[in-house]
C-alpha positions as CSV (number, residue, x, y, z in Angstrom):
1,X,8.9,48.5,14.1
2,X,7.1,46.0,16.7
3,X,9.1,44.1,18.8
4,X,8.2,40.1,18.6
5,X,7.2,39.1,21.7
6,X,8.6,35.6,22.3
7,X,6.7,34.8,25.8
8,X,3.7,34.6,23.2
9,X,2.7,30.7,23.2
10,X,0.7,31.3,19.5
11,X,3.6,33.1,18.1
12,X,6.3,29.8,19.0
13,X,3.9,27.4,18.0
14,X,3.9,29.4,14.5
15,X,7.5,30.1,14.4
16,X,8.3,26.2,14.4
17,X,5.9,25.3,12.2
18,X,7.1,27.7,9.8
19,X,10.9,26.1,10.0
20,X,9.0,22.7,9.7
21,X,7.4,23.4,6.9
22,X,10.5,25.5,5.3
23,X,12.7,22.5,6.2
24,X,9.6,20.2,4.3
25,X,10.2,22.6,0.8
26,X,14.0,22.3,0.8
27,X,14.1,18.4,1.9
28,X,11.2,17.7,-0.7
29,X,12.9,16.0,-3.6
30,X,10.0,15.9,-5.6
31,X,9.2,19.3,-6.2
32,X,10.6,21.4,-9.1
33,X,12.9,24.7,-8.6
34,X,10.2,26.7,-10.2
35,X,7.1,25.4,-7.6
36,X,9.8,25.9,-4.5
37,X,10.6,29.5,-5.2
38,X,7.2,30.2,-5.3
39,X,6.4,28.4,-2.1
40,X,9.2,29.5,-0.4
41,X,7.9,33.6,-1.0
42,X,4.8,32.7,0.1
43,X,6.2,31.0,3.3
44,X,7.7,34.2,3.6
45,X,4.6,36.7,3.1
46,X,3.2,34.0,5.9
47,X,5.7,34.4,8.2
48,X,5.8,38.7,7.9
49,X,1.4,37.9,8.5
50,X,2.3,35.9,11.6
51,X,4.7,37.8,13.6
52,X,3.4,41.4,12.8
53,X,-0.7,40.3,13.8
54,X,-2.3,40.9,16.8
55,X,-5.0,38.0,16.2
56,X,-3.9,35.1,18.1
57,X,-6.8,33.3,15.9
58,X,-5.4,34.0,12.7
59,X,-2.1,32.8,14.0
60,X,-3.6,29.5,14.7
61,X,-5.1,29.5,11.4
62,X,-2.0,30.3,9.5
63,X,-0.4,27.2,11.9
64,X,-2.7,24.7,10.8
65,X,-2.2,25.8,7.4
66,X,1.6,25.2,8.2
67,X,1.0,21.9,9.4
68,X,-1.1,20.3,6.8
69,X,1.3,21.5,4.3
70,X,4.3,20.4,5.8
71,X,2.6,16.7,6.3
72,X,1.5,16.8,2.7
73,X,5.2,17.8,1.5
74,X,6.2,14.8,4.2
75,X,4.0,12.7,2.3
76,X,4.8,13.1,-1.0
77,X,8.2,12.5,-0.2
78,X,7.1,9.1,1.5
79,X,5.3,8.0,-1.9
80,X,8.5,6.5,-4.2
81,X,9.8,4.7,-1.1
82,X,6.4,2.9,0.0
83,X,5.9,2.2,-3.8
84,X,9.3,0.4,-4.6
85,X,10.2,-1.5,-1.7
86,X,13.0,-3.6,-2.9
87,X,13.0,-7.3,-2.4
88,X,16.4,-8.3,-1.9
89,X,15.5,-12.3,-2.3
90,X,13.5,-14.8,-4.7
91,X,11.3,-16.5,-3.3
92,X,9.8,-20.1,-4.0
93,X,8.3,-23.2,-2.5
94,X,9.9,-26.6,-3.0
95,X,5.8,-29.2,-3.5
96,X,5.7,-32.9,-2.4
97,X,3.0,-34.1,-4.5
98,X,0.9,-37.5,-3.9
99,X,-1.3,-39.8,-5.9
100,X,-4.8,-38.3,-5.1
101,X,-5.6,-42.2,-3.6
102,X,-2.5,-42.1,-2.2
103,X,-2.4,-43.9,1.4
104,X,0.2,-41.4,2.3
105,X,-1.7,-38.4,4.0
106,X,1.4,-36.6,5.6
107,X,4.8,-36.4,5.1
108,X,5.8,-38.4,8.5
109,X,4.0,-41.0,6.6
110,X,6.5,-41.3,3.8
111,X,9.5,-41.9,5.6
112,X,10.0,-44.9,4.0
113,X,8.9,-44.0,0.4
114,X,10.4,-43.5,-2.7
115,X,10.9,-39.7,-3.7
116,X,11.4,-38.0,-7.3
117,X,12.9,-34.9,-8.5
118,X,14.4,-33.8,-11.5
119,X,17.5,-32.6,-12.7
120,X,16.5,-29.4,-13.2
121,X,16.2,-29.0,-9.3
122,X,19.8,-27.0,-9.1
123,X,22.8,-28.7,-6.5
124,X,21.9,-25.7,-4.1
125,X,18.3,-26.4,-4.1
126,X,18.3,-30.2,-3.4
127,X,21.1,-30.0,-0.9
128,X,18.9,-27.6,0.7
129,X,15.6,-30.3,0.4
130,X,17.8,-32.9,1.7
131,X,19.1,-31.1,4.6
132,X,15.6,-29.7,5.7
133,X,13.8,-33.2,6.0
134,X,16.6,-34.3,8.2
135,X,16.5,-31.8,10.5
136,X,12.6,-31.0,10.8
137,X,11.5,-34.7,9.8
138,X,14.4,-36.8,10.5
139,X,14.0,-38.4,6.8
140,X,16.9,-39.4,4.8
141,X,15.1,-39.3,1.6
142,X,15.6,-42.6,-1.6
143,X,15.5,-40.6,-4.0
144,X,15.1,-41.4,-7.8
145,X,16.4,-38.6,-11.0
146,X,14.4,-37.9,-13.8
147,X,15.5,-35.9,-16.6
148,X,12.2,-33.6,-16.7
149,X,9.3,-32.8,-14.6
150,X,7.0,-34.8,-16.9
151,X,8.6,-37.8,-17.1
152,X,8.6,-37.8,-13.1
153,X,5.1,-37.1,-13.4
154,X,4.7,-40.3,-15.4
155,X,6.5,-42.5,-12.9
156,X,4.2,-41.1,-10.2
157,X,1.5,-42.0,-12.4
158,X,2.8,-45.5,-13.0
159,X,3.3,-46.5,-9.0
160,X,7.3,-46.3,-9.7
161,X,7.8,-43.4,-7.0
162,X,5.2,-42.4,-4.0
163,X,6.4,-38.6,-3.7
164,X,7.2,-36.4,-6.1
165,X,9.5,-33.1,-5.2
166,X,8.6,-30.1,-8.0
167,X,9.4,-26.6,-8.2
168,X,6.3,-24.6,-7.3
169,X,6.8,-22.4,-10.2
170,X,6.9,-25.6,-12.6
171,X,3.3,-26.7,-11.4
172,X,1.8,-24.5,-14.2
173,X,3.5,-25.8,-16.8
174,X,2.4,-29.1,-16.2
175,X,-1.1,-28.0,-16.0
176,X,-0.4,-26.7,-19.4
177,X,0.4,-30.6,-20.2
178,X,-2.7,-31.7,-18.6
179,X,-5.5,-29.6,-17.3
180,X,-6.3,-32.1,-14.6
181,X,-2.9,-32.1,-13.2
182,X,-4.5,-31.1,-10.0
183,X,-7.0,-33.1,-9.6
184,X,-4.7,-36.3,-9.9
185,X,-2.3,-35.7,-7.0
186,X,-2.4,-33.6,-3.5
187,X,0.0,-32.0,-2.0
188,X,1.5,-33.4,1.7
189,X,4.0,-31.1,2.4
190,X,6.0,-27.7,0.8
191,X,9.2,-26.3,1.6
192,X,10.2,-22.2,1.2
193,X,13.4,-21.4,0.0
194,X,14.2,-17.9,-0.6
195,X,17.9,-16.9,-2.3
196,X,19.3,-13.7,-1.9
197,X,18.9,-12.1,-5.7
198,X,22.1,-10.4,-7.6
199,X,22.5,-6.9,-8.2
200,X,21.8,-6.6,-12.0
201,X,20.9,-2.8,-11.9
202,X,22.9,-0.7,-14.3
203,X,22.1,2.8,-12.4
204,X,22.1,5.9,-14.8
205,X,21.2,9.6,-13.8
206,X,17.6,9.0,-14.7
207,X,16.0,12.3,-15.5
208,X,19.5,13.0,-17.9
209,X,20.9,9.6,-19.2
210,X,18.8,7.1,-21.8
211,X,17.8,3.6,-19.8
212,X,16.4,0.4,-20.5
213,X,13.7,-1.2,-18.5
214,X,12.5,-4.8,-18.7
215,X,8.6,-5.5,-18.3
216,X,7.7,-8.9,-16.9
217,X,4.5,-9.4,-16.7
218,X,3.1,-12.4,-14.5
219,X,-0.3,-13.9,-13.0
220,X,0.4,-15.0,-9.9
221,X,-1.1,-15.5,-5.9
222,X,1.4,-15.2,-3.0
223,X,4.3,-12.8,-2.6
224,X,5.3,-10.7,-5.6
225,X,9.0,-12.0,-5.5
226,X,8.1,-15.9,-6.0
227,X,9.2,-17.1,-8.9
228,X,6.9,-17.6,-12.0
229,X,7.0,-18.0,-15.7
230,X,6.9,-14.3,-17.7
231,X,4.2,-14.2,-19.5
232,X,4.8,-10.7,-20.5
233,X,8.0,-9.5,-22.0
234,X,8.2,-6.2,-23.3
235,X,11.6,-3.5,-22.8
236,X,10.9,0.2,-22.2
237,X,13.9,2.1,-23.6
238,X,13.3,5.7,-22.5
239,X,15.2,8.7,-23.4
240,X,14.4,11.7,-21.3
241,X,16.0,14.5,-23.3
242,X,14.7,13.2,-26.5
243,X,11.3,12.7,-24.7
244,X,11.0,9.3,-26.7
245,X,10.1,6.0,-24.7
246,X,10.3,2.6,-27.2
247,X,8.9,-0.2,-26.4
248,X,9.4,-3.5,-28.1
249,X,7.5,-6.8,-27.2
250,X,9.2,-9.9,-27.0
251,X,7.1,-13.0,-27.5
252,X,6.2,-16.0,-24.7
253,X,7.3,-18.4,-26.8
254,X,10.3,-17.2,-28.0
255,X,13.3,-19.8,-28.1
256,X,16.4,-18.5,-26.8
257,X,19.5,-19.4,-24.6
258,X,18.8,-19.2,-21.0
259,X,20.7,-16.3,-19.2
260,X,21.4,-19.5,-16.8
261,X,21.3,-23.1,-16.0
262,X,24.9,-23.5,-18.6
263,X,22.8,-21.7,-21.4
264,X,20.5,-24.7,-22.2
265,X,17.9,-23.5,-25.1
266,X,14.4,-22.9,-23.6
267,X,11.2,-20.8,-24.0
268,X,11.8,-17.1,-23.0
269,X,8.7,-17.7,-20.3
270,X,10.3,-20.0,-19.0
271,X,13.7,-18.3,-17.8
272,X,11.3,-16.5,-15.3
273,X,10.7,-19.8,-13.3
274,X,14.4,-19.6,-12.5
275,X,14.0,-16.2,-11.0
276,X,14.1,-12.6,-12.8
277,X,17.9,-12.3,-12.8
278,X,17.6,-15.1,-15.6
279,X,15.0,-13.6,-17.6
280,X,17.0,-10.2,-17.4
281,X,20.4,-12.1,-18.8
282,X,18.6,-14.1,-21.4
283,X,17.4,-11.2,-22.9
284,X,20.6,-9.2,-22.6
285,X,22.6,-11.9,-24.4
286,X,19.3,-11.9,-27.1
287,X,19.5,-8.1,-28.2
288,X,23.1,-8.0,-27.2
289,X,21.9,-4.7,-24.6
290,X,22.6,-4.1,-21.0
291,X,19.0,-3.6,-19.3
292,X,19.5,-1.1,-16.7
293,X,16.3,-1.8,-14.1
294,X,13.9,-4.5,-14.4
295,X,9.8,-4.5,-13.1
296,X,7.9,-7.5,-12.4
297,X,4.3,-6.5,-11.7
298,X,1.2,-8.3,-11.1
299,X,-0.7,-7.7,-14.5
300,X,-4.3,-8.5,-13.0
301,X,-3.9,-6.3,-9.8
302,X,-1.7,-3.5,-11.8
303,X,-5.3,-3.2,-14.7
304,X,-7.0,-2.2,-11.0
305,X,-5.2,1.6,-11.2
306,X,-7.7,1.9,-13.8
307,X,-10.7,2.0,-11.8
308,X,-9.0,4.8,-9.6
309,X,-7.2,7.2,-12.5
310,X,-10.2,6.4,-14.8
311,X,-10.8,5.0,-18.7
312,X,-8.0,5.1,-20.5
313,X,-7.6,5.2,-24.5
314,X,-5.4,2.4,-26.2
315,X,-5.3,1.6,-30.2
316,X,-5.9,-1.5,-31.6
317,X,-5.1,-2.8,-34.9
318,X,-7.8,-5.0,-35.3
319,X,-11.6,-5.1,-34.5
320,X,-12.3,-8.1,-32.1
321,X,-14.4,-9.5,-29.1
322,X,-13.2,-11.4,-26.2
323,X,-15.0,-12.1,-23.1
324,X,-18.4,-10.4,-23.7
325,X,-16.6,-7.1,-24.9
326,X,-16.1,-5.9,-28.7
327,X,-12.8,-3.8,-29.7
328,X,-13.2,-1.7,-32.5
329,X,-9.9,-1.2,-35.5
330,X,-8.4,2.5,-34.0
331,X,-8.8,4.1,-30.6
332,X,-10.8,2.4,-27.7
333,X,-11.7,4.0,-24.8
334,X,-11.3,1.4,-22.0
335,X,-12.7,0.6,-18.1
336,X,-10.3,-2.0,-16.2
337,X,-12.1,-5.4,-16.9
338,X,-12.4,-4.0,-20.6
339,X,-8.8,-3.3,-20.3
340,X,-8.1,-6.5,-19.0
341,X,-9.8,-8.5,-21.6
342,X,-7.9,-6.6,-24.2
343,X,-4.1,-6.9,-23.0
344,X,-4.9,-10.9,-22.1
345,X,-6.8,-11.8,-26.0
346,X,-4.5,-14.0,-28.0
347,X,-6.2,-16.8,-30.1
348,X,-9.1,-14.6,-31.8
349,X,-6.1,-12.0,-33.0
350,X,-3.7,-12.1,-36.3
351,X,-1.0,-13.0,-35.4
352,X,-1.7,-14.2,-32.1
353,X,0.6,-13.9,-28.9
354,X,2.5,-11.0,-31.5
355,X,-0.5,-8.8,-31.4
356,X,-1.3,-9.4,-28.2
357,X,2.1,-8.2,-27.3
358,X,1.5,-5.0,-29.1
359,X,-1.9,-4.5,-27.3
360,X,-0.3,-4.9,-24.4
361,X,2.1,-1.6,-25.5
362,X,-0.5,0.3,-26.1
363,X,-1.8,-0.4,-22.6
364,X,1.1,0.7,-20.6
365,X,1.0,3.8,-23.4
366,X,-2.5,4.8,-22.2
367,X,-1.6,4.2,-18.5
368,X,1.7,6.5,-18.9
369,X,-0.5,9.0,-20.4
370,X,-3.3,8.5,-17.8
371,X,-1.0,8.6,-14.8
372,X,1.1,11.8,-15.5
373,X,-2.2,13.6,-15.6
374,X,-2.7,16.5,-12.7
375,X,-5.6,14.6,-11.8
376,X,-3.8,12.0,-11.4
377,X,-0.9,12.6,-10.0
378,X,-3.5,14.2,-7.3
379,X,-4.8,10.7,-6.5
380,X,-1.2,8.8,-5.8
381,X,-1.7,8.0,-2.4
382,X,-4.6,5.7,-4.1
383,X,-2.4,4.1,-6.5
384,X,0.4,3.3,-4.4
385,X,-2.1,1.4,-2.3
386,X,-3.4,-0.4,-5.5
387,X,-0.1,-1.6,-6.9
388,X,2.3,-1.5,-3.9
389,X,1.8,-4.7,-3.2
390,X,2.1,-6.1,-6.8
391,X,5.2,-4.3,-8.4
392,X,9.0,-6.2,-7.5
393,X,11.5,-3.6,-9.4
394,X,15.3,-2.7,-8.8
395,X,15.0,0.9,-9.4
396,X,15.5,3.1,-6.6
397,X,13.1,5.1,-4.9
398,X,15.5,7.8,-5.5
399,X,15.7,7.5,-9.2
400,X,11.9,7.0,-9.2
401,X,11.6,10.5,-7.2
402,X,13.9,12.2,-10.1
403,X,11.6,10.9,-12.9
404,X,8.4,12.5,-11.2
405,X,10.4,15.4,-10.5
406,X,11.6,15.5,-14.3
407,X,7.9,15.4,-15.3
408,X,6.6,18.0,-13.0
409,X,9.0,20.0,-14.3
410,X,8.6,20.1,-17.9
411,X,5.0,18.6,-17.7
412,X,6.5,16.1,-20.9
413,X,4.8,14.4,-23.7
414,X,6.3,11.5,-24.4
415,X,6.6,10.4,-27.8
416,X,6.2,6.6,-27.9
417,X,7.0,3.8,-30.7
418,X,6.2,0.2,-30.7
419,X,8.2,-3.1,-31.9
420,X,7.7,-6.4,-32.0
421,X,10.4,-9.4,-32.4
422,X,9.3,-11.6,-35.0
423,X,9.7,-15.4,-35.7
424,X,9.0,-18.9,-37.5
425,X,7.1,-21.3,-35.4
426,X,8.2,-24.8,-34.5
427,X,8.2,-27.7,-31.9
428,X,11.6,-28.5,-30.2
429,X,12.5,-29.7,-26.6
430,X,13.3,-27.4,-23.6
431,X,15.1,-27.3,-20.7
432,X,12.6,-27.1,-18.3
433,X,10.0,-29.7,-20.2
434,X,12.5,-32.2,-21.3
435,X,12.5,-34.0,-24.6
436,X,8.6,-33.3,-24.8
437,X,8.6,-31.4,-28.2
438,X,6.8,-27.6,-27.0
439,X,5.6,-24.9,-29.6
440,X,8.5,-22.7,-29.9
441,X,9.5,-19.3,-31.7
442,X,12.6,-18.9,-33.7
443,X,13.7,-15.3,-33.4
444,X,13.9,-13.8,-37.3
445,X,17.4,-12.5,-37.4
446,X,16.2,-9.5,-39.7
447,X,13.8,-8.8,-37.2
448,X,16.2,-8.6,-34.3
449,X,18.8,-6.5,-35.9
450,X,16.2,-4.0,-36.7
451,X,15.4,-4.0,-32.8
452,X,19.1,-4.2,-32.3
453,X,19.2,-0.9,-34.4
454,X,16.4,1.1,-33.0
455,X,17.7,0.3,-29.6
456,X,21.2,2.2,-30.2
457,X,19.2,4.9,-31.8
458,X,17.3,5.8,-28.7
459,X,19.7,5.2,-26.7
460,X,22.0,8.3,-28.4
């Protein structure tokens, strides 16, 4: 047998590659037993090619060949953690709003002015306001209560107050009250306040164990964990040995108990605007369920992983046209702005913000199908550029890395199954808007039991 001649500088530059790129395999949660075995011989059959040649050229072949597939095993490893990075706070803005004519042009100017909030600015939140403008603006604020937001909005309008303090994620819902909102007033001055969120994850071992997920789906600029309404409200209840994922759409509008603020009855959008641990409570106590991770994710930027993975096919129920494109009854096959346009259409549908929720299934349905493609999976670095920035979840990378390495694996065809809540419509008062009487949905009790029902069954 040759002797290995260790004063050879191609033959050590080989040898620690090769326990680089071993080291890559066995550290490499990602990848199945069955693809490491495999890999692992054929490390070997490379390492018995190495040390037994004479051609120092083919030993600097077979190095590079070590290297770029140690840094692509690096990589992949690398991919769940730059895709979920945890934010461990919410994040808001605290808006001093001005009459448009307003003489006041900064907020040094309104030292002596009148300010508004209302009483759905939390204790924490105003003591916070208070304190701030005395220590960067030395202004000890007069300060008048108002029930709601639009009955502040009101007395700005009238001359009774100079400065109005809102929520940032409120502003919206005003527009909703009056298009023009924005045109009337100007902002002077906004405060960031960020709170350190609660740990509401219910961890499971993912690729064995039935979960819950909770889909909120929101339109925003800015950083991903601000607060905002949910426009989109669907739970994902997977089961990985049944290889069954239910989903179940829960309309905008529905009227339920908040998960916070003492329980005060509200729409379910709404409960978003008081941060995600809210909307994940208020549907809890709904369903009577413990929801195990929750996603937010930028709905407009997350359509975008369409134009790298590809059309994707989604049914509808009914033929309709929004925005220039035509959706036929049965399978579409969809770009992203088509996509788009279908998951957003409401008012030209049956059953309106319903269907629309069951579009919206069908959406993440054909996505799921798309993504756990070969192709692909082979374009991930892509799509963790196109949503990295757009996803805030509580699942660990780690229990995202098991659920890739579960599909790899057993290459599985999920069997999916769509639900919707239903209700009666009706106008009522809400927290957040005050006695103002807003469309509403009352949840139909036949309706939610069923859910209730199907839940428990996927979850066995």
């Amino acid at each position: 047998m040759k002797k290995i001649n260790f004063k050879d500088k191609y033959l050590i530059s080989f040898l620690g590659l090769m326990i680089i790129f071993v080291l890559s395999v066995l550290m490499n949660t990602l990848l199945p037993l069955k693809y490491e075995i495999p890999i692992l011989l054929l490390a070997i059959g490379i390492l018995m090619l190495g040390i037994f040649s004479k051609s120092k050229w083919l030993k600097v072949i077979l190095s590079v060949i070590l290297a770029v597939g140690s840094a692509g095993l690096i990589y992949s490893q690398s991919v769940a953690h730059r895709l979920l990075e945890q934010a461990e706070f919410d994040s808001n803005s605290f808006v001093f709003l001005v009459l448009m004519d307003s003489p006041i042009q900064t907020i040094a100017e309104a030292k002596e002015s009148q300010f508004a909030h209302a009483k759905t600015l939390a204790n924490g939140e105003l003591e916070f306001i208070k304190e701030h403008m005395i220590e960067k603006h030395d202004i000890r604020m007069n300060l008048s209560e108002f029930n709601n937001e639009l009955d502040m909005v009101e007395s700005l309008f009238n001359d009774d107050v100079d400065v109005m303090i809102v929520d940032g994620a409120v502003i919206p819902l005003l527009e909703d009250e009056d298009e023009f909102f924005l045109t009337k007033v100007r902002v002077i001055y906004s405060i960031n306040y960020e709170t350190i969120r609660e740990n509401i994850g219910k961890d499971v071992e993912i690729d064995k164990e039935a979960f819950i997920i909770f889909i909120s789906g929101i339109d925003i600029e800015g950083p991903i964990n601000s607060r905002s309404r949910s426009d989109v409200n669907i739970l994902m209840v997977v089961n990985p040995t049944k290889q069954k994922i239910l989903t179940i759409s829960i309309p905008r509008d529905t009227y339920v108990n908040l998960g916070c603020r003492t329980g005060e009855k509200d729409k379910l959008t709404h409960a978003g605007i008081y941060g995600i641990g809210c909307s994940v409570n208020t549907i809890e106590n709904l369903f009577d369920i413990e929801i195990n991770y929750y996603v937010r994710v930028n709905f407009t930027s997350v359509i975008n992983i369409v134009d790298i993975i590809g059309d994707i096919d989604v049914y509808s129920m009914y033929s309709f046209s929004s925005g220039g494109y035509t959706f036929r009854q049965g399978m579409n096959t969809l770009d992203a702005q088509a996509t788009l346009r279908f998951s957003r259409e409401r008012y030209s549908l049956p059953g309106g913000d319903i269907t629309r929720g069951l579009n919206q299934q069908e959406v993440i349905k054909g996505l799921v199908n798309k993504i756990i493609e070969p192709s692909s999976l082979l374009r991930i670095e892509e799509i963790v550029r196109a949503t990295a920035s757009s996803i805030d979840t509580n699942m660990p990378s780690s229990d995202l890395t098991r659920l890739i390495r579960l599909q790899l694996d057993q290459n599985i065809k999920w069997n999916f199954e769509s639900m919707h809540l239903e209700g009666r419509g009706d106008s009522q008062p809400t927290y957040s808007m005050g006695s103002r009487l807003l469309y509403v949905m009352y949840p139909d009790l036949n309706s939610l039991q069923t859910i209730q029902r199907k839940i428990a069954e996927t979850l066995k």
